[in-house]
TORKOL-4160 file (C-alpha; in steps of 0.2 Angstrom, whole numbers, padded with zeros to 4 digits, m for minus):
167
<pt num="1" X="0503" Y="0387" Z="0570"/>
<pt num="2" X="0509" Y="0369" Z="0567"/>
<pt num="3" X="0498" Y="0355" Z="0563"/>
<pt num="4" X="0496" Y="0343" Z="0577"/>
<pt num="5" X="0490" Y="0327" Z="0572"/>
<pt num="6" X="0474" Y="0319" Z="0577"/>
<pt num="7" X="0485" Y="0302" Z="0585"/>
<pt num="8" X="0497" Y="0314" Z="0597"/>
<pt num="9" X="0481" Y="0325" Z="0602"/>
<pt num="10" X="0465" Y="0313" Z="0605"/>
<pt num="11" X="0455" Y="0304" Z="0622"/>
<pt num="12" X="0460" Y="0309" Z="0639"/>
<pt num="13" X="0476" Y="0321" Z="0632"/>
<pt num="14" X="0462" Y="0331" Z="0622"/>
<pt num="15" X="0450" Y="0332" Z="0634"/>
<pt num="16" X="0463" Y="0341" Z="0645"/>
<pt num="17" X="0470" Y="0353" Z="0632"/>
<pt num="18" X="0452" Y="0358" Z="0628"/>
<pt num="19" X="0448" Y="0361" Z="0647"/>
<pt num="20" X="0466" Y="0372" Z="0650"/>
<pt num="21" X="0460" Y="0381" Z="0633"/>
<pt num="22" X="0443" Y="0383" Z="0641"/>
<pt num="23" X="0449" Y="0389" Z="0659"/>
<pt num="24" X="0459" Y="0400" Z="0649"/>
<pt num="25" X="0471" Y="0402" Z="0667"/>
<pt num="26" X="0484" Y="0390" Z="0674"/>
<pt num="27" X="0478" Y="0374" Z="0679"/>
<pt num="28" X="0487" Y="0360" Z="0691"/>
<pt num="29" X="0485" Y="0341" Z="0690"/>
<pt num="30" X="0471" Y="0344" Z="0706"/>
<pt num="31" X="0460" Y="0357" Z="0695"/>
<pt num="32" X="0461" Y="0345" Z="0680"/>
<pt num="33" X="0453" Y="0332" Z="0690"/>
<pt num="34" X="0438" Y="0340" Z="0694"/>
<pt num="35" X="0437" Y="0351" Z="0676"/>
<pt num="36" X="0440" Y="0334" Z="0664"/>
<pt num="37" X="0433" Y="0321" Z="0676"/>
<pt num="38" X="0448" Y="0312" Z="0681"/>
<pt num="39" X="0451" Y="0299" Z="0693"/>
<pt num="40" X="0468" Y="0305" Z="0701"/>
<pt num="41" X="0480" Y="0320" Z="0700"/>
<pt num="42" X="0491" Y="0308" Z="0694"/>
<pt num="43" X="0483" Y="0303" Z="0679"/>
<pt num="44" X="0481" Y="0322" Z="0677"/>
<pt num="45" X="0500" Y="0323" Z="0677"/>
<pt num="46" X="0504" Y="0312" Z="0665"/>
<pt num="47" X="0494" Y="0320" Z="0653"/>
<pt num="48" X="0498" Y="0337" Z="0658"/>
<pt num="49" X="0518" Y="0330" Z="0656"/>
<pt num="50" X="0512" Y="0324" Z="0639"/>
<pt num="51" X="0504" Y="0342" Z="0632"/>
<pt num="52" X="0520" Y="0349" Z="0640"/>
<pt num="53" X="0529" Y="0338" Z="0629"/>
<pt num="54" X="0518" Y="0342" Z="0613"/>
<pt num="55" X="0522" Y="0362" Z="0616"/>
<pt num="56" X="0504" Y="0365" Z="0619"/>
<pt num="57" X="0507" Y="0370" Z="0636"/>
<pt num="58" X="0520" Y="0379" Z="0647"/>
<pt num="59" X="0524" Y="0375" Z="0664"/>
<pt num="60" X="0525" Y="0389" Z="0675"/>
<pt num="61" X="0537" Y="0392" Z="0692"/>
<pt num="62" X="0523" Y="0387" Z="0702"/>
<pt num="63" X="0520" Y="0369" Z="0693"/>
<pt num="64" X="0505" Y="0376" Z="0683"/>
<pt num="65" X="0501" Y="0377" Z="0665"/>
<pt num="66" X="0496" Y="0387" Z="0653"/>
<pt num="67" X="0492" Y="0388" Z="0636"/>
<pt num="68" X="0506" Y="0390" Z="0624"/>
<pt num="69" X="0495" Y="0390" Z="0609"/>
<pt num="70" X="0480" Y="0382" Z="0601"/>
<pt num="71" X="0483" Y="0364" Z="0593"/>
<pt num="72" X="0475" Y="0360" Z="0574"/>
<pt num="73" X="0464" Y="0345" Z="0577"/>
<pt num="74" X="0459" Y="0339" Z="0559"/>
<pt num="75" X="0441" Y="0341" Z="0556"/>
<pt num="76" X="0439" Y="0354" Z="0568"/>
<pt num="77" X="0441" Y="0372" Z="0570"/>
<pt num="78" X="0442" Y="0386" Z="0583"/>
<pt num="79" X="0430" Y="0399" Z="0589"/>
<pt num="80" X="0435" Y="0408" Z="0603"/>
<pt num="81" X="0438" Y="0394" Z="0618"/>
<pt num="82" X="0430" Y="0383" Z="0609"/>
<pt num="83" X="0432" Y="0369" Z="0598"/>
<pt num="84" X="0420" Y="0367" Z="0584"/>
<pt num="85" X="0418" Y="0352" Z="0570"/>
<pt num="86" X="0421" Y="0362" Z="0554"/>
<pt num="87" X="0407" Y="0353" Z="0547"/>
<pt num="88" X="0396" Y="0363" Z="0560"/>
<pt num="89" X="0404" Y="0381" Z="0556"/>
<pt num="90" X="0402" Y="0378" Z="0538"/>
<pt num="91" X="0384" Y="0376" Z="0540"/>
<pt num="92" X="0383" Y="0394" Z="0547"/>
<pt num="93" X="0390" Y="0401" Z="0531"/>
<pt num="94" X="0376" Y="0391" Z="0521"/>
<pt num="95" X="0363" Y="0397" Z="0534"/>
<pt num="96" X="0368" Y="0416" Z="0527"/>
<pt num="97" X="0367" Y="0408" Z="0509"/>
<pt num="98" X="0350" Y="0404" Z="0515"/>
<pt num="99" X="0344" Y="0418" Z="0522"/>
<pt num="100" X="0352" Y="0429" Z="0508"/>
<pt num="101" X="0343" Y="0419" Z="0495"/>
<pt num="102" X="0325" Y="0422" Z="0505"/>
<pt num="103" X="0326" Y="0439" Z="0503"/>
<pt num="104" X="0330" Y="0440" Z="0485"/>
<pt num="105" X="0315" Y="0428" Z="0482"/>
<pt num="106" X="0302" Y="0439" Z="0493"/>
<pt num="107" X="0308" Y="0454" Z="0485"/>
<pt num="108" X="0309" Y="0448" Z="0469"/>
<pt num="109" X="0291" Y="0438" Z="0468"/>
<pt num="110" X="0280" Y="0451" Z="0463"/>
<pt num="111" X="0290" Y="0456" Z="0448"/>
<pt num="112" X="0298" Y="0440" Z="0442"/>
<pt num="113" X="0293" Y="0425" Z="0431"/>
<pt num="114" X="0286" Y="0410" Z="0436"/>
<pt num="115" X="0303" Y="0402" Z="0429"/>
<pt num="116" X="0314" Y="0414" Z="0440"/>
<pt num="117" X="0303" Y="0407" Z="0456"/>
<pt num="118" X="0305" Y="0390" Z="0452"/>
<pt num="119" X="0322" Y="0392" Z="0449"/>
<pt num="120" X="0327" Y="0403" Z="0467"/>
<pt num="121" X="0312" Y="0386" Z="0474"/>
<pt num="122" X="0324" Y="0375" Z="0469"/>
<pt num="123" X="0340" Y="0384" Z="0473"/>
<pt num="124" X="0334" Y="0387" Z="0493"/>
<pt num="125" X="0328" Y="0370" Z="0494"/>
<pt num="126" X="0346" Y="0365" Z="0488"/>
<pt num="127" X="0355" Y="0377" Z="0501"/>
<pt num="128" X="0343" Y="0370" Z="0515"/>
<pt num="129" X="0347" Y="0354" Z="0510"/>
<pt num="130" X="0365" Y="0357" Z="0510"/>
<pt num="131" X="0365" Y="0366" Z="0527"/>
<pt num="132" X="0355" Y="0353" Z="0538"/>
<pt num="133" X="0366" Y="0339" Z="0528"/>
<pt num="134" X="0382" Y="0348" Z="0538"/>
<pt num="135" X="0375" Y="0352" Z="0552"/>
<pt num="136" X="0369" Y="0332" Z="0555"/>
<pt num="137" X="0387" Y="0327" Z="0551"/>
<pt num="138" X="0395" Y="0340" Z="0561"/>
<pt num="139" X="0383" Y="0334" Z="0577"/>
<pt num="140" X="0387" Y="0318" Z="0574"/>
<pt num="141" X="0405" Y="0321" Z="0573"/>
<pt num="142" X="0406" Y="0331" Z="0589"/>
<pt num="143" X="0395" Y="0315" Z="0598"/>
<pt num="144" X="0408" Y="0304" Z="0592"/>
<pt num="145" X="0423" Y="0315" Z="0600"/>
<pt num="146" X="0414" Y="0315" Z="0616"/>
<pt num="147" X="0412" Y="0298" Z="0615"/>
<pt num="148" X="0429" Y="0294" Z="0613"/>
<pt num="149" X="0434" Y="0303" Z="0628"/>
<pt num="150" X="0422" Y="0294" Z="0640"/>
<pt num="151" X="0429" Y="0277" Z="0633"/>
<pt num="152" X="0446" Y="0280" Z="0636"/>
<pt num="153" X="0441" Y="0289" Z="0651"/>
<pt num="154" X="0431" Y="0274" Z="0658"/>
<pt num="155" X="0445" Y="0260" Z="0653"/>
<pt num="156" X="0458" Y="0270" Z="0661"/>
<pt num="157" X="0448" Y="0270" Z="0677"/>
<pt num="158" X="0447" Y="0252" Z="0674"/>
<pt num="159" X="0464" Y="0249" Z="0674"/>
<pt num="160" X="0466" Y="0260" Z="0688"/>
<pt num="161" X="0454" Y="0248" Z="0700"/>
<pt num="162" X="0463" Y="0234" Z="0692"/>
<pt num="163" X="0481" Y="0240" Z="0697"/>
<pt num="164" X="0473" Y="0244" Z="0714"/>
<pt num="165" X="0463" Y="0227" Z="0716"/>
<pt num="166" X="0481" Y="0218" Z="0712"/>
<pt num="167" X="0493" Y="0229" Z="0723"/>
């Protein structure tokens, strides 16, 4: 899978490869509309012409498209459809940690020292620090993507009214 980088793959162009990933079935310009909130099948187009162009999608003989394969956006990862920060998946791995480390500790109480208690005390408090640390940055990372989007999304519809207004 090649790496697609984070400037070629971003806004408007990301937000339709992730709903034509979603769909997970051909989509036209018109369905793009409504599924990424667009403003015309036009704008739809361009960005459809653009992921066509990327090798992200095909075009099919009836002017759809599909999903060639699944772009490497940097600080994310994929699950299923879905495109998760890794931040965010990480922290799943530490919530195992986590769990792991609680079971040990109530199996291990009634026999163990008061040394080995504060020691496994120490060592969850650590892991449950580490995990709520990732899972705040990879919140914060997935608001920040979605923020993105609507900006680019609401200037474009600016300058959409503006060619409009002046036309």
């Amino acid at each position: 899978m090649p790496a697609t980088s984070k400037d070629e793959l971003e806004g408007i162009t990301l937000s339709v490869y992730l709903y034509a990933v979603r769909k997970g079935a051909a989509v036209g310009p018109r369905d793009v509309v409504k599924g990424a909130h667009l403003s015309s099948p036009s704008v739809a187009y361009r960005h459809l012409e653009r992921l066509e162009d990327m090798g992200l999608l095909e075009k099919n003989e009836y002017g759809e498209y599909t999903v060639k394969r699944k772009a490497r956006v940097g600080g994310y990862v994929w699950l299923g459809k879905r495109m998760v920060p890794t931040m965010l998946a990480v922290s799943v791995v530490f919530l195992g940690i986590l769990i792991l480390e609680l079971v040990v500790l109530a199996l291990h109480y009634s026999v163990e020292t008061f040394e080995f208690k504060v020691f496994f005390l120490l060592l969850i408090l650590i892991t449950g620090f580490a995990m709520a640390v990732l899972i705040v940055e990879g919140l914060m990372q997935r608001r920040r993507l979605q923020r993105s989007i609507q900006t680019e999304q609401a200037q474009a519809a600016t300058l959409q009214r503006m060619n409009a207004f002046s036309a």
